[in-house]
C-alpha positions in Angstrom: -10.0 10.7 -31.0 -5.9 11.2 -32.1 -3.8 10.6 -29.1 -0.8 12.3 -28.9 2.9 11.0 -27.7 5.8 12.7 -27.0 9.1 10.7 -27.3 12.4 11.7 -25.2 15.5 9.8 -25.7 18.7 10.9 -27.1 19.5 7.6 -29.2 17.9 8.5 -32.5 17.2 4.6 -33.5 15.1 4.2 -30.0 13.3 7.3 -30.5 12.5 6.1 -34.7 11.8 2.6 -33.2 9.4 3.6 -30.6 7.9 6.2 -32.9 6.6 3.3 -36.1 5.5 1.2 -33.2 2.9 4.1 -32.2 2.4 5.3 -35.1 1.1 2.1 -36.2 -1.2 1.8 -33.4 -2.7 5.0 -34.9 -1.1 7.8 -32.0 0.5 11.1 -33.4 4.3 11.3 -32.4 6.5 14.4 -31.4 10.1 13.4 -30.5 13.1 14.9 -28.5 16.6 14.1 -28.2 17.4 16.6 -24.6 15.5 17.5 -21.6 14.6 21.1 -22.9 13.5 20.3 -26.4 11.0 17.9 -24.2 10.2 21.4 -21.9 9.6 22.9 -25.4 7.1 20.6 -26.9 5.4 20.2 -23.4 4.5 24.1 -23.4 3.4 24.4 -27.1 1.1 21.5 -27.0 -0.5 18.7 -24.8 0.0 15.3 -25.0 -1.8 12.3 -24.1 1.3 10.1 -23.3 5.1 11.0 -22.2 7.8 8.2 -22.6 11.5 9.4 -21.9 14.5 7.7 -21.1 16.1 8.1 -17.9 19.6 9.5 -18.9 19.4 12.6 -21.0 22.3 15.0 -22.4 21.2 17.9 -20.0 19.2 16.3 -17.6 17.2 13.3 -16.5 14.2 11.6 -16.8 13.7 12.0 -13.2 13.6 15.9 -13.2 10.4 15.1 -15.8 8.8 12.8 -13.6 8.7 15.5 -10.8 7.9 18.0 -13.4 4.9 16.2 -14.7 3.6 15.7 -11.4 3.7 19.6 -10.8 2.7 20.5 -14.4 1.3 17.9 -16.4 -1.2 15.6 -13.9 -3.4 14.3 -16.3 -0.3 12.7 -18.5 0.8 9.4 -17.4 4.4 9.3 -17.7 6.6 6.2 -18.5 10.1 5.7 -18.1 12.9 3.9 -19.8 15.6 2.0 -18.1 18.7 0.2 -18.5 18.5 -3.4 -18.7 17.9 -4.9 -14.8 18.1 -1.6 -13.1 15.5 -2.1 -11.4 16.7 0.2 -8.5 16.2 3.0 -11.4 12.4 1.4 -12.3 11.5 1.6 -8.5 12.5 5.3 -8.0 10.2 6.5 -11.1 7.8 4.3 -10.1 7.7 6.3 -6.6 8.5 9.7 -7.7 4.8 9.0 -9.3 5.6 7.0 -13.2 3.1 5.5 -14.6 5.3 2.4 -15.6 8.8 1.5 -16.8 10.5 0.1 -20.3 13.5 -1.9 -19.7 15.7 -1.6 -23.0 16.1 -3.7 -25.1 12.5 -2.5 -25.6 10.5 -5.1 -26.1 7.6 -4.2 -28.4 4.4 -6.0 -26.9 5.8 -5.1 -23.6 5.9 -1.7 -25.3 2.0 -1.8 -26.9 0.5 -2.8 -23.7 2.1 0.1 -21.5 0.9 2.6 -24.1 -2.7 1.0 -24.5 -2.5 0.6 -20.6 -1.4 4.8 -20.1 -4.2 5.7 -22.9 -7.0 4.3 -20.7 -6.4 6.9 -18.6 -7.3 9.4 -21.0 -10.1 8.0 -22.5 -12.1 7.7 -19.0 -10.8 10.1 -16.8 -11.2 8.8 -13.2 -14.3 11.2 -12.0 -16.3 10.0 -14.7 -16.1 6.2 -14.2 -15.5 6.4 -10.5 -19.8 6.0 -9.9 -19.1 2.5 -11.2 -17.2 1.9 -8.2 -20.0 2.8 -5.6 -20.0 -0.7 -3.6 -16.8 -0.5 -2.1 -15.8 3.2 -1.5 -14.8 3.5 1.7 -16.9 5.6 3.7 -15.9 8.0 6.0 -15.3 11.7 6.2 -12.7 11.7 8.7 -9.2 13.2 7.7 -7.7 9.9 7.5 -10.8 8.7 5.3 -10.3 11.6 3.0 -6.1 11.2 2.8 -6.9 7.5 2.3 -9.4 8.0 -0.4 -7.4 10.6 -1.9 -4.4 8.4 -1.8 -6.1 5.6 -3.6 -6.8 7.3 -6.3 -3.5 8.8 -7.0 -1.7 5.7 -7.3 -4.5 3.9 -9.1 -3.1 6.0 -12.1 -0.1 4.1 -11.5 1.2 0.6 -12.4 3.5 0.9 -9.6 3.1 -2.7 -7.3 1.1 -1.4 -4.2 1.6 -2.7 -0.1 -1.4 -2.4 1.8 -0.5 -2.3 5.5 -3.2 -2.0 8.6 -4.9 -4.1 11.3 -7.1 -6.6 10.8 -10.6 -5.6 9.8 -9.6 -2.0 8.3 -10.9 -3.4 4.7 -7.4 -3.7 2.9 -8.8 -5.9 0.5 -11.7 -3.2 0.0 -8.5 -0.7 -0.7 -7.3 -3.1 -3.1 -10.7 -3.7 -5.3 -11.4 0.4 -5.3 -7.6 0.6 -6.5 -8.1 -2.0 -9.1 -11.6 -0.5 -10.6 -9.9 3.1 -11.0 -7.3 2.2 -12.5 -6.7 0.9 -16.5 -6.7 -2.8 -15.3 -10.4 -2.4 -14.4 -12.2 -4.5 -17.3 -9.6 -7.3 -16.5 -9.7 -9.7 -13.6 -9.1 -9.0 -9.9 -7.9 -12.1 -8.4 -7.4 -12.1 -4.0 -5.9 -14.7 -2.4 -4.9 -15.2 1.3 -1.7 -16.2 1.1 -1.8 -17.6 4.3 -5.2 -20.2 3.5 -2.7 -22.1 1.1 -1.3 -25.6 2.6 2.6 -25.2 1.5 2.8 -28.1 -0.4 0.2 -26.4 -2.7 1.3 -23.3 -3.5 3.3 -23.7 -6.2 0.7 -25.5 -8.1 -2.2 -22.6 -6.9 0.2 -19.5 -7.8 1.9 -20.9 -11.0 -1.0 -23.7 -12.5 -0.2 -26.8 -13.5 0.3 -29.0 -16.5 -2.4 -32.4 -16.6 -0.4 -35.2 -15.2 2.3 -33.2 -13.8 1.5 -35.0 -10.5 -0.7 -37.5 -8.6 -4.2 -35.9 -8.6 -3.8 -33.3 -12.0 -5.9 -34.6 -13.6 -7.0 -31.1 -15.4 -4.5 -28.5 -16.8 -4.9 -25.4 -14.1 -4.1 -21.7 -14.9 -3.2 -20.6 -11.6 -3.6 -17.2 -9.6 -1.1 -15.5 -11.7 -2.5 -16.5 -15.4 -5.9 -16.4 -14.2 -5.5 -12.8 -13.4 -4.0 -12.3 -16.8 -4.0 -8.3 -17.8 -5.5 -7.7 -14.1 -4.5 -7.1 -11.0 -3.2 -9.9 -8.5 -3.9 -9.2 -5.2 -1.8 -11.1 -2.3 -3.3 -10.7 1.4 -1.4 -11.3 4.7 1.6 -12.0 2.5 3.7 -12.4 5.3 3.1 -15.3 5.9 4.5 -16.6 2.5 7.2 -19.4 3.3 10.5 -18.0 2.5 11.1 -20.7 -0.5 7.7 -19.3 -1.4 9.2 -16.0 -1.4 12.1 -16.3 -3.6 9.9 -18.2 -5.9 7.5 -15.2 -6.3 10.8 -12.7 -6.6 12.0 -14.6 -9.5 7.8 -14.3 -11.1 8.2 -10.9 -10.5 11.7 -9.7 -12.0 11.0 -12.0 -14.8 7.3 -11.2 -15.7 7.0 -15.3 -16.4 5.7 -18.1 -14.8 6.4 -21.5 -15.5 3.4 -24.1 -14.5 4.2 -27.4 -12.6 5.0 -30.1 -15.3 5.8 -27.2 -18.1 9.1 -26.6 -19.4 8.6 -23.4 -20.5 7.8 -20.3 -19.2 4.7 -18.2 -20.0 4.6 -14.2 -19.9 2.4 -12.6 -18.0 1.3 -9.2 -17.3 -0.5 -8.6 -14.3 -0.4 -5.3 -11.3 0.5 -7.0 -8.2 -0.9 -5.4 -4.9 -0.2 -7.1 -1.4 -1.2 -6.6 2.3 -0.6 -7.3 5.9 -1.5 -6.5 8.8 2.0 -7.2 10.0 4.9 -4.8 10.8 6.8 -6.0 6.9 10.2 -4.4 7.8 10.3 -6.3 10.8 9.6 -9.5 9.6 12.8 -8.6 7.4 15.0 -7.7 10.4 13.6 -11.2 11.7 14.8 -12.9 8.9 11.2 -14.0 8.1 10.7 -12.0 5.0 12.8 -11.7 2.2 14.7 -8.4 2.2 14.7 -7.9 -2.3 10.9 -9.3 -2.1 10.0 -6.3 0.3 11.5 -3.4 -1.6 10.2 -5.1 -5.2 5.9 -5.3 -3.3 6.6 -2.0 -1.3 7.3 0.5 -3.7 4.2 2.5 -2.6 3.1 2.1 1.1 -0.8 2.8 1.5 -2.0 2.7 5.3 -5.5 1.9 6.3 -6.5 3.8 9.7 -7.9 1.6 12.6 -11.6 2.5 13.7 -10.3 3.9 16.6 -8.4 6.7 14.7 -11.9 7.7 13.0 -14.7 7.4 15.7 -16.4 10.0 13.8 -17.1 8.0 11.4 -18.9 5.0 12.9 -22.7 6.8 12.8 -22.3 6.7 9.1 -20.7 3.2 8.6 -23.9 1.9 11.3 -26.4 3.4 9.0 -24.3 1.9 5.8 -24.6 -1.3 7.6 -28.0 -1.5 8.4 -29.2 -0.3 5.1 -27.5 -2.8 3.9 -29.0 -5.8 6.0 -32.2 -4.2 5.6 -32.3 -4.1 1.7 -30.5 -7.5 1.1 -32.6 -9.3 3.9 -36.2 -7.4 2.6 -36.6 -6.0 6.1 -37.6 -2.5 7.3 -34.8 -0.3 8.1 -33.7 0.0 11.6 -32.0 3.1 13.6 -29.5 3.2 16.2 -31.5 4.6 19.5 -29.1 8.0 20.9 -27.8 5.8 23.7 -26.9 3.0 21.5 -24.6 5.1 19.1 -22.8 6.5 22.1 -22.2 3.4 23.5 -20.5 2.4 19.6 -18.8 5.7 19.6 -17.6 4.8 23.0 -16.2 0.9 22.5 -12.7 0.2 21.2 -13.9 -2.0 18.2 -9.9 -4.2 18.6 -12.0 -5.7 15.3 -12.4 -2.5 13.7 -14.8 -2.0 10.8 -15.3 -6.0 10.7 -16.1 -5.8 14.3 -18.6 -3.5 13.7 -20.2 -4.8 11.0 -20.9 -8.4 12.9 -22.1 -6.5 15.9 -24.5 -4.6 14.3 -25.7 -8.0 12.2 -25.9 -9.8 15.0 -28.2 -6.5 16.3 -30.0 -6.3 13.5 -30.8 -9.6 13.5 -32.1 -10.4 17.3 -33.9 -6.5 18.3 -37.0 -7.3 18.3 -37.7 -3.1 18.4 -38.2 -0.3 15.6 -34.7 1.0 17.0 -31.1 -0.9 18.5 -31.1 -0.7 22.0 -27.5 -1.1 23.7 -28.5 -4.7 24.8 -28.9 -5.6 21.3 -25.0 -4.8 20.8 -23.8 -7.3 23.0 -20.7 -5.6 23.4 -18.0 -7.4 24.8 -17.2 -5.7 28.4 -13.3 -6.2 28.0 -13.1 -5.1 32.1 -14.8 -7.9 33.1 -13.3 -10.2 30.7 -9.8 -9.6 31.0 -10.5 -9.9 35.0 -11.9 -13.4 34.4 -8.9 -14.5 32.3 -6.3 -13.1 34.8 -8.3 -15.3 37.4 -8.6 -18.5 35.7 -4.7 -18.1 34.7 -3.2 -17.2 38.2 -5.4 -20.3 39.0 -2.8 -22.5 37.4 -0.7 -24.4 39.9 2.5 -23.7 39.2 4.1 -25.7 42.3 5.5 -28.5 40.6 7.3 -26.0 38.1 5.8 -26.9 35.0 6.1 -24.4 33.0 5.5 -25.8 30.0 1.9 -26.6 30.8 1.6 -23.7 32.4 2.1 -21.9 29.4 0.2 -24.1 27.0 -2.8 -23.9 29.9 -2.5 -19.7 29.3 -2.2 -20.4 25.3 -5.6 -22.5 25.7 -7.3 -19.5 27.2 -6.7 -17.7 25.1 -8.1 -19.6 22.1 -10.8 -20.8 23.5 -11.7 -16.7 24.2 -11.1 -15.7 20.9 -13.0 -18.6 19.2 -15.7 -18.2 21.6 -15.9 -14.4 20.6 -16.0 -15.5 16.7 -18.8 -17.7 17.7 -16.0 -20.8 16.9 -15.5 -19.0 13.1 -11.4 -20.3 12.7 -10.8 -17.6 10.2 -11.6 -14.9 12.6 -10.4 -15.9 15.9 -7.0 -16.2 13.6 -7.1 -12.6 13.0 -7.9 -11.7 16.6 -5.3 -13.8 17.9 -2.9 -11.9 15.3 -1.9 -15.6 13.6 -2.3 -17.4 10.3 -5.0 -19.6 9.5 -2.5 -22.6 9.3 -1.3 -21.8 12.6 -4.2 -21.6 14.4 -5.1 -24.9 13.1 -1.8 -26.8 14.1 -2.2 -25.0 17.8 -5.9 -26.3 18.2 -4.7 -29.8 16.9 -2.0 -29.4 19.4 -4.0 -28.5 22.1 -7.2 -30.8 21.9 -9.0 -28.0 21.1 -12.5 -29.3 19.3 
């Protein structure tokens, strides 16, 4: 197959340079020095690729992004930009570019974008989508279908991706389906909780590490970024990054380079970063808890994931995923919800959303002795009850000799010691119930003499 490439900047050295460089990777080049000699070519032929500069004599490459987008869906557009403007790179990026150039152009940088945008042509997304079965997301509500719809639109993209929804909405889920429909999708998908990481390790874990480099390297180590080399990277709950952290991973970032523990120089890398959070991000800037330049370089493209609660139409068909599921991987005959049963799921709040879900109906699965789920199976928390009992044993407190200190570490025990009893004691969990880091849970426990 001869790809095709149309080249649009009005500096005839750029346009010759960029032109032998594709050329020698075997792609038919048409160049134009304006916007409208660019129109021209686009309406007499199709291409395969577009690269154009941002400033043109009569126009902009801006106008052609939007253009493209309207016209020419199928062709990934890339854009050139003026040495650190990356204000310029994060507008194309949005308006729906496939990448950026920074000038000087660098030529690998160059090769790989091009190699990177030609993917797109070679498999276009319906036909290679099957592959990525496992984790669709199901669900035929209207914010499963804008969701799904979503994802694949900016998994034509390179553009760095922030996944934001509660806990248990299967952001990382969003993140895999992003990375298999997009060109990264034969290279690794790395995830990482960036809030699982002890501090005083996450340099060494992000960036590798040379042998020797300190007490207890006693093996070079690649590191989430190297490993992940040509890939996508995928950071979750990365608000809770230590600000040192942060700056550290702005620098990776605007630099495309890492630079191990123990190594003096850096290393290029090129990998898609996407992030998530089930955190409010802008606030934890306005709080000072997030770095400001960080936040607009990972949020270039916002993606929401719904709650179960804004689909409740679609929990009859993530039950019967689930228990197909169990069913197959455990060799057990399939079970069905009994009427009463998927009422009573259509009818709970699921604060767990589709996580929730899925452990109640393993648990289910797992104890019915019957052909079908009965509602006592469920085990559903009654939150009446339970919020009545805590209120109890909390106004219990005897606040007489003022204490309020132990008062409120009394109300803080509760409260852990409900969430970790509704995790059946899983840390991890009752973290993400209680709406805090891993880490933090920990220290409160130790704290608190919680066992």
């Amino acid at each position: 197959m001869t790809y095709k490439a149309l080249i649009i900047d009005d500096e005839p050295d750029i346009r010759d340079l960029i032109q032998i460089t594709l050329e020698r990777m075997d792609i038919e080049c048409s160049s134009a020095a304006t916007f409208s000699e660019a129109i021209a070519l686009l309406e007499q032929q199709e291409f395969h690729f577009c690269l154009t500069d941002m400033k043109l004599p009569d126009g902009n490459g801006m106008d052609l992004i939007s253009l493209a987008q309207k016209k020419y869906k199928k062709m990934p557009i890339a854009m050139i930009t003026a040495f650190g403007n990356m204000e310029t790179a994060v507008a194309a990026l949005k308006s729906g570019a496939f990448d950026f150039i920074a000038k000087p152009i660098d030529l690998t940088r160059l090769r790989d974008v091009v190699t990177a945008a030609l993917k797109l042509t070679e498999v276009p997304l319906a036909s290679h989508a099957s592959k990525s079965n496992q984790i669709r997301l199901i669900g035929q509500s209207k914010a499963m279908e804008k969701l799904n719809s979503q994802i694949e639109k900016v998994a034509r993209t390179q553009a760095p991706i922030f996944i934001n929804g509660p806990s248990g909405t299967g952001k990382e889920l969003v993140s895999q389906l992003i990375h298999s429909l997009g060109v990264r999708r034969d290279k690794p998908f790395i995830a990482v909780n960036c809030g699982a990481i002890p501090r005083d390790l996450m340099e060494s874990e992000f960036f590798g590490h040379m042998k020797g480099s300190f007490t207890g390297a006693s093996a070079d180590k690649l590191g989430f970024f190297r490993a992940a080399e040509g890939g996508t990277l995928f950071l979750d709950e990365i608000a809770e990054l230590p600000i040192e952290m942060q700056a550290k991973l702005l620098r990776v970032i605007q630099e495309q380079s890492v630079r191990p523990v123990g190594n003096e120089q850096e290393l290029p890398i090129n990998v898609r970063i996407l992030s998530a959070s089930h955190r409010d991000l802008h606030q934890r800037v306005t709080d000072e808890l997030f770095r400001q330049d960080l936040y607009f370089r990972l949020n270039v493209i916002t993606v929401e994931t719904p709650s179960l609660a804004q689909r409740p139409d679609d929990i009859p068909l993530l039950a019967d995923h689930f228990l197909q599921k169990y069913a197959k991987e455990w060799q057990m005959p399939a079970m069905k919800l009994a009427p009463k049963t998927l009422i009573a799921l259509s009818e709970y709040s699921f604060p767990g959303n589709v996580r929730e879900l899925e452990n109640i109906l393993q648990r289910a699965f797992t104890m019915s002795e019957n052909e079908q789920i009965s509602i006592e199976d469920l085990n559903l928390p009654n939150h009446a009850n339970h919020n009545s009992q805590v209120v109890e044993r909390i106004s219990s407190t005897n606040m007489a000799d003022g204490n309020l200190e132990a008062y409120i570490e009394n109300i803080e025990r509760l409260a852990i010691n409900e969430a970790l009893e509704a995790t059946r004691w899983n840390k991890t969990a009752a973290a993400e119930k209680l709406g805090i880091s891993f880490r933090a849970l920990r220290y409160r426990c130790k704290k608190l003499n919680i066992e």
